[in-house]
N, C-alpha and C positions, 0 to 999 in steps of 0.2 A: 108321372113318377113310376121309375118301374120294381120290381119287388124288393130290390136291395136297399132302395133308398125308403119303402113304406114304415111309418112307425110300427111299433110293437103298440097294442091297445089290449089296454087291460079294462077287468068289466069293473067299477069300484062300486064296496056292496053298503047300504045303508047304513049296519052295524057293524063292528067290529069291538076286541075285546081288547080292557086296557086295569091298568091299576085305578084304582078309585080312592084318593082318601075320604075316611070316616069317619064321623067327631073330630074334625081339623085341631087341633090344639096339641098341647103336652100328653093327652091319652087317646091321642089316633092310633087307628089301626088302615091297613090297609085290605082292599077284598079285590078281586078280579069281578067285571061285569061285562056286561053288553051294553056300551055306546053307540049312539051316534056317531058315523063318519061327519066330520068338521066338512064345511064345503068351502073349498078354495075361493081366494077372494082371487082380481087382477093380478096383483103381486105375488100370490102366495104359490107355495107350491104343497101339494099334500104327499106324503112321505107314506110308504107302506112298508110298518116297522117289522125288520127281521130279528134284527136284537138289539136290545138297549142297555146298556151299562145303567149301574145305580150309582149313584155319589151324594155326598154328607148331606149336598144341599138340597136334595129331596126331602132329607128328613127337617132341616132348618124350614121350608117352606110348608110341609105337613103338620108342624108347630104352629104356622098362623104366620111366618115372617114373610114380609113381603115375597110374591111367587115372581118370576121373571113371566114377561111374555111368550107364550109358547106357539104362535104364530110367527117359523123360520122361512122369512121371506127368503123368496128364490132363489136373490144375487147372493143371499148368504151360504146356499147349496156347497156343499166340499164333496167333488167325484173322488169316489175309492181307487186308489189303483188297482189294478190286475195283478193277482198273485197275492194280495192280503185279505184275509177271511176277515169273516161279518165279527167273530168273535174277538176278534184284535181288534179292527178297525171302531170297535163301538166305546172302550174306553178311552181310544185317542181322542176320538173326536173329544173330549172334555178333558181328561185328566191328564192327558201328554200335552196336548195342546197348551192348556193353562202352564204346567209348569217349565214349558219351553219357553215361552213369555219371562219368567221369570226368571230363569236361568240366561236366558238373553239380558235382562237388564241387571242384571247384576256382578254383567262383564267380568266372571271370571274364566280364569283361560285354562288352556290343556299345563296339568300338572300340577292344577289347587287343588287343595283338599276341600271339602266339600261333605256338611253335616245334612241330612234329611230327618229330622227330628219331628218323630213319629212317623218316620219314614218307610214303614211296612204295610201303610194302607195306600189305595189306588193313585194319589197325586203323589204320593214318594216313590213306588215302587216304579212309578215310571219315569221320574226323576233319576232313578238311581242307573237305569238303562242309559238315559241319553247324557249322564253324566260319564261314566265308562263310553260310551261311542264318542263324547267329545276328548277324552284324554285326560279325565279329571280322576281325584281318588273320592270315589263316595265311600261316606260313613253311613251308617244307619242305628238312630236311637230310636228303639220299642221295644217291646217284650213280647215274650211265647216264644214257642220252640216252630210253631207252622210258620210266624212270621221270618223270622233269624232262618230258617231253610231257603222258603220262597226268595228273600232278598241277598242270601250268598248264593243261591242259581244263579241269578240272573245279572251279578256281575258287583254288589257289595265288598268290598274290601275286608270293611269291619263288620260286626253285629255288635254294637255296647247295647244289652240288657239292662233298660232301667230298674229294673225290679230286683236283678242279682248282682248289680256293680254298687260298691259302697258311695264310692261317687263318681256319677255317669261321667262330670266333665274334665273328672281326670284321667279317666280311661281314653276321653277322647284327645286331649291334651298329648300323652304319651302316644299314640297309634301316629297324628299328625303332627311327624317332626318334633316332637317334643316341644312345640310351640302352640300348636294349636290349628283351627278350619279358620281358612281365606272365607270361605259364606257358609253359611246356615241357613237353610231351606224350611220354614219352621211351616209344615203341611199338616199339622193336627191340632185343634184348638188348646187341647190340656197342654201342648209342646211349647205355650208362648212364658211359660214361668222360668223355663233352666236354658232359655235359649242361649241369650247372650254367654251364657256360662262356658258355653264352645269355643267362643273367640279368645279365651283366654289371654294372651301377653300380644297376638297378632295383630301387627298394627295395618292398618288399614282392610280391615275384614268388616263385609258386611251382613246383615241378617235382614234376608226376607221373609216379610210377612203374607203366606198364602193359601191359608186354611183360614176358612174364616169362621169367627167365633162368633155367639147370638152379643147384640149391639149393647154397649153399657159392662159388657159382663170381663174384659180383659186389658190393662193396661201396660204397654213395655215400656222398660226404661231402664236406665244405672246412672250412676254417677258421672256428673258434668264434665269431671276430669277425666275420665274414662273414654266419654265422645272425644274430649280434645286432645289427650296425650297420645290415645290408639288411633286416632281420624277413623274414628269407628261412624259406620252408614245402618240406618235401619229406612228400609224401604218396602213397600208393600205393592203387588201387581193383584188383578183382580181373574182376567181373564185373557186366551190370547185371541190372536185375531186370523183372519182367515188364512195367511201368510203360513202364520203359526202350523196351523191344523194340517197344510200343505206339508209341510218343513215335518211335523211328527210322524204325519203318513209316509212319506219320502222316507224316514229311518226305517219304518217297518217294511217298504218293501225292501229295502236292501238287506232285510233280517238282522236291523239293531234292536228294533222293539221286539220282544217274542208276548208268547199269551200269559199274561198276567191273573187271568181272570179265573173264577169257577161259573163256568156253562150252566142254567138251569131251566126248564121248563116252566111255562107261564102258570101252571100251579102252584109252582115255589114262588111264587113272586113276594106273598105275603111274607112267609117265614123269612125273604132273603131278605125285606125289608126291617126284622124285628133283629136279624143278626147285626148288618149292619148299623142299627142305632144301639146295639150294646158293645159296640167296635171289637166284634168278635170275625171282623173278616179282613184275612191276610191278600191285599192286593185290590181285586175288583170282584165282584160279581155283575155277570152281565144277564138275563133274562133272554130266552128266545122263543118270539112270541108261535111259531111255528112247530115249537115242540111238546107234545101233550104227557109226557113223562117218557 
């Protein structure tokens, strides 16, 4: 083998530093420590984290709910392209991925209108991107003024303010065609109460379910005549799949996704995690374990 083709070898050191949750339940906190490096199994691959996006369901699994297995065997590896930073790339990987899944099965096409209800937090805001790069008209229902900025940057049509519109779903009724959203994209748990209320008189409009709320605690539905006279769909996607994560990366290099996120050093880790469970953050924040303030 001669130099060009020798791997790069890196030294891997015993510890390294990560978020710890503390008192796991409804009144954890989180602290930064010194771990143990995990030791790769056959399959496994170990990951030397640059930065990490944070999402809802950190905090759903720091509550005690079932955690996912965090052993990302190899084949499931997704290479970055060239040309998209660690700070972009690390919300895709979860939060565009997922909601390109679900915007794929929910087959709507270039020139539906298209609700993201609570759609100013990290699986909207990125919805609301590959919604605008597919030809669709995104709406966005949340409140603030940082959120309603961030989501008409980055390619929002509407911003309906739940908190100043008398009633959200006729503000959105009016904006689309005066009939109403082809889907609803409902990516915030409190978002599943006024969902359907988007669909308004549209017949054949569907509402995805993909934010997911703690188990027992949310029910949708309307009236039976409402499923049958509108051939109204309510369907739920969970996760996407490697394709997916492919397919999101692919937008951001060609600069459809931009940086959604706020950057912060591994000392903010805790505070990032107390903002986002008081849904006080517009987009993503993603953590960079390499940066000391």
């Amino acid at each position: 083998m001669d130099s060009t083709e020798e791997a790069t070898q890196f030294e891997i050191p015993t510890h390294c530093k990560a978020g710890v949750v503390v008192n796991e339940g409804p009144g954890f906190h989180v602290e930064v420590q010194d771990v143990p490096v995990p030791e790769p199994g056959p399959d496994d691959i170990l990951v030397r984290l640059n930065f990490t996006g944070l999402c809802y369901t950190d905090i759903h699994t720091a509550k005690g709910f079932p955690p996912e297995d965090s052993h990302s065997p190899a084949r499931y590896a997704s290479p970055i392209p060239d040309g998209v930073p660690d700070e972009i790339a690390a919300p895709i990987m979860c939060s565009a991925s997922t909601i390109y899944r679900s915007m794929i099965e929910s087959n709507r096409k270039a020139g539906a209108w298209v609700v993201f209800s609570g759609g100013g937090g990290g699986v909207g805001i990125q919805g609301v991107q590959l919604a605008k790069a597919m030809g669709m008209h995104p709406i966005v229902v949340d409140t603030g003024s940082e959120k309603r900025e961030l989501c008409t940057k980055i390619g929002a049509e509407a911003f309906v303010d739940f908190k100043k519109e008398q009633d959200p779903s006729t503000a959105v009724i009016k904006i689309a065609d005066g009939i109403a959203a082809h889907g609803v994209f409902v990516t915030a748990p409190a978002a599943y109460k006024t969902a359907i209320s988007f669909v308004g008189e549209r017949i054949g409009a569907i509402v995805m379910c993909v934010g997911l709320p703690p188990a027992g605690t949310t029910v949708l539905g309307t009236d039976r005549c409402q499923f049958v006279s509108q051939n109204l769909s309510i369907k739920g996607t969970l996760v996407g799949s490697r394709k997916d994560t492919a397919m999101a990366l692919d937008f951001a290099r060609r600069g459809m996704l931009h940086q959604i996120s706020e950057a912060l050093p591994l000392n903010k880790f805790p505070g990032a995690v107390e903002k986002l469970r008081e849904g006080q953050v517009a987009g993503c924040i993603v953590i960079g374990f390499n940066r000391e303030e």
